[in-house]
C-alpha positions in Angstrom: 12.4 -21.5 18.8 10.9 -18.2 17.2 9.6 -15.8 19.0 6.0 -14.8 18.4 5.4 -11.2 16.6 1.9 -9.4 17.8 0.0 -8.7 14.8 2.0 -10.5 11.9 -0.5 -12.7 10.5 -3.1 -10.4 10.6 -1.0 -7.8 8.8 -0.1 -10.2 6.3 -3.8 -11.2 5.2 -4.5 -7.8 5.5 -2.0 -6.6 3.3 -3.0 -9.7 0.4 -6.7 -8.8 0.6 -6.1 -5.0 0.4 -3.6 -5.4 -2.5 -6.2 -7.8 -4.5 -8.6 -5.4 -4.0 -6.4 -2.7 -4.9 -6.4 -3.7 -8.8 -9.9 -3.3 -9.5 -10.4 -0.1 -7.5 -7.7 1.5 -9.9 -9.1 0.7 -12.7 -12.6 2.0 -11.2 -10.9 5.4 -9.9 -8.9 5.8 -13.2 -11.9 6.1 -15.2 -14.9 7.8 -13.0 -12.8 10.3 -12.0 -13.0 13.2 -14.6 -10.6 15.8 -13.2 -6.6 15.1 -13.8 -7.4 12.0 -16.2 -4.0 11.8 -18.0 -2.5 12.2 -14.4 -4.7 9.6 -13.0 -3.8 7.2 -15.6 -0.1 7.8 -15.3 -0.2 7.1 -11.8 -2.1 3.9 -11.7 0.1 2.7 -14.9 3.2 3.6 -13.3 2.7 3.3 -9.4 -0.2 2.0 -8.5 -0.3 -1.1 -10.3 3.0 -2.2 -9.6 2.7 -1.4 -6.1 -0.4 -3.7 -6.0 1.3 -6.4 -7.3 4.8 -6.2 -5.1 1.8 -5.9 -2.5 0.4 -9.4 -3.0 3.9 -10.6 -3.9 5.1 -9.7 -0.2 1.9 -10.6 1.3 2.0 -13.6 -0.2 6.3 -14.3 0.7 5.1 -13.0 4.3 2.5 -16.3 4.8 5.0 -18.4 3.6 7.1 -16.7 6.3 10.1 -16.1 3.9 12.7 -13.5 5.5 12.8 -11.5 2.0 8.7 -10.9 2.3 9.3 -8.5 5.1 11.8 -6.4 2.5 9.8 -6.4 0.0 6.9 -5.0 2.2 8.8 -2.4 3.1 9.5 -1.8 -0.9 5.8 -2.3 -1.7 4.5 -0.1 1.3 7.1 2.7 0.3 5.7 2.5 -3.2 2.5 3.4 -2.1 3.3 6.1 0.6 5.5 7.6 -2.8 2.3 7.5 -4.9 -0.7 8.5 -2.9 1.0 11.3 -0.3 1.5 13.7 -3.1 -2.0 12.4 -5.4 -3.7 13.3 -2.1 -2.5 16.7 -1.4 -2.9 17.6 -4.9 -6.8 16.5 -4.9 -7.1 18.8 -1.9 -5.5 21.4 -2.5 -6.4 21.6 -6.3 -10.3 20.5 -6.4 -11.2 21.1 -3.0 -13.5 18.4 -3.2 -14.2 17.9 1.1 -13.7 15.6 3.4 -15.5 12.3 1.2 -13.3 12.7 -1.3 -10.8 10.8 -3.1 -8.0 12.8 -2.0 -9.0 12.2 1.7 -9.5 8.2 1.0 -5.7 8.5 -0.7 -4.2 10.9 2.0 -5.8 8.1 4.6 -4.5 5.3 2.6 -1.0 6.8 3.0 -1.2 7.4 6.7 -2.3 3.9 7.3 0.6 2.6 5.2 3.1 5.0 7.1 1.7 3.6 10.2 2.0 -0.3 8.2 5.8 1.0 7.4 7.0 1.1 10.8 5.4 -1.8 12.1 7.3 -3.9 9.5 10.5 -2.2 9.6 10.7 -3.2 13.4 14.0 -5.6 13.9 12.4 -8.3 15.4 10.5 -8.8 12.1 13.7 -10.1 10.4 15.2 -12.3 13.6 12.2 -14.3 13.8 11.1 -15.9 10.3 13.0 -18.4 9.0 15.3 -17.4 5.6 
């Protein structure tokens, strides 16, 4: 018998619908936002993207409750932590563009996949989905 994991399914969905919306809002932030273009599209070409689609790759292995979803999570949410801490700082620091900007939504996006990051790298996570 498996034991039951507070807040897995809802996790998992949340992770597939924030990843699918993920794509398009790239695209959209990659080419309104005027400042740092060439270092905006290097980002979403080279990080953002791909973490998107590891994203809905895991969410996806995660409600078929396959074992290797909750590694590639991990990879997917590490991806994303990799890419937007340092975008975000550099917004701030750099444009000084206030609280609504997009550096705060990106620094806030990273601290809610830190938090996302050590919910999934619990142990229990990997005892109690089938392989």
């Amino acid at each position: 018998m498996r034991d039951r994991v507070t807040g897995y399914w809802t996790l998992a969905w949340l992770g597939l619908i924030s990843n699918i919306v993920a794509l398009p809002t790239i695209i959209l932030i990659t080419i309104f936002m005027p400042p740092y273009r060439a270092a905006n599209i290097t980002l979403a070409s080279s990080l953002g993207w791909p973490a998107a689609i590891v994203g809905i790759i895991s969410s996806s292995a995660l409600l078929a409750e396959r074992k290797w979803g909750v590694t590639l999570t991990i990879v997917s949410l590490s991806m994303v932590i990799a890419g937007t801490a340092p975008y975000s700082i550099v917004r701030l620091i750099r444009l000084k563009e206030g609280i609504f900007g997009i550096g705060s939504f990106t620094l806030l996006i990273a601290l809610l996949s830190i938090m996302a990051l050590l919910y999934w790298c619990n142990p229990k996570h990997r005892r109690s989905i089938r392989p």
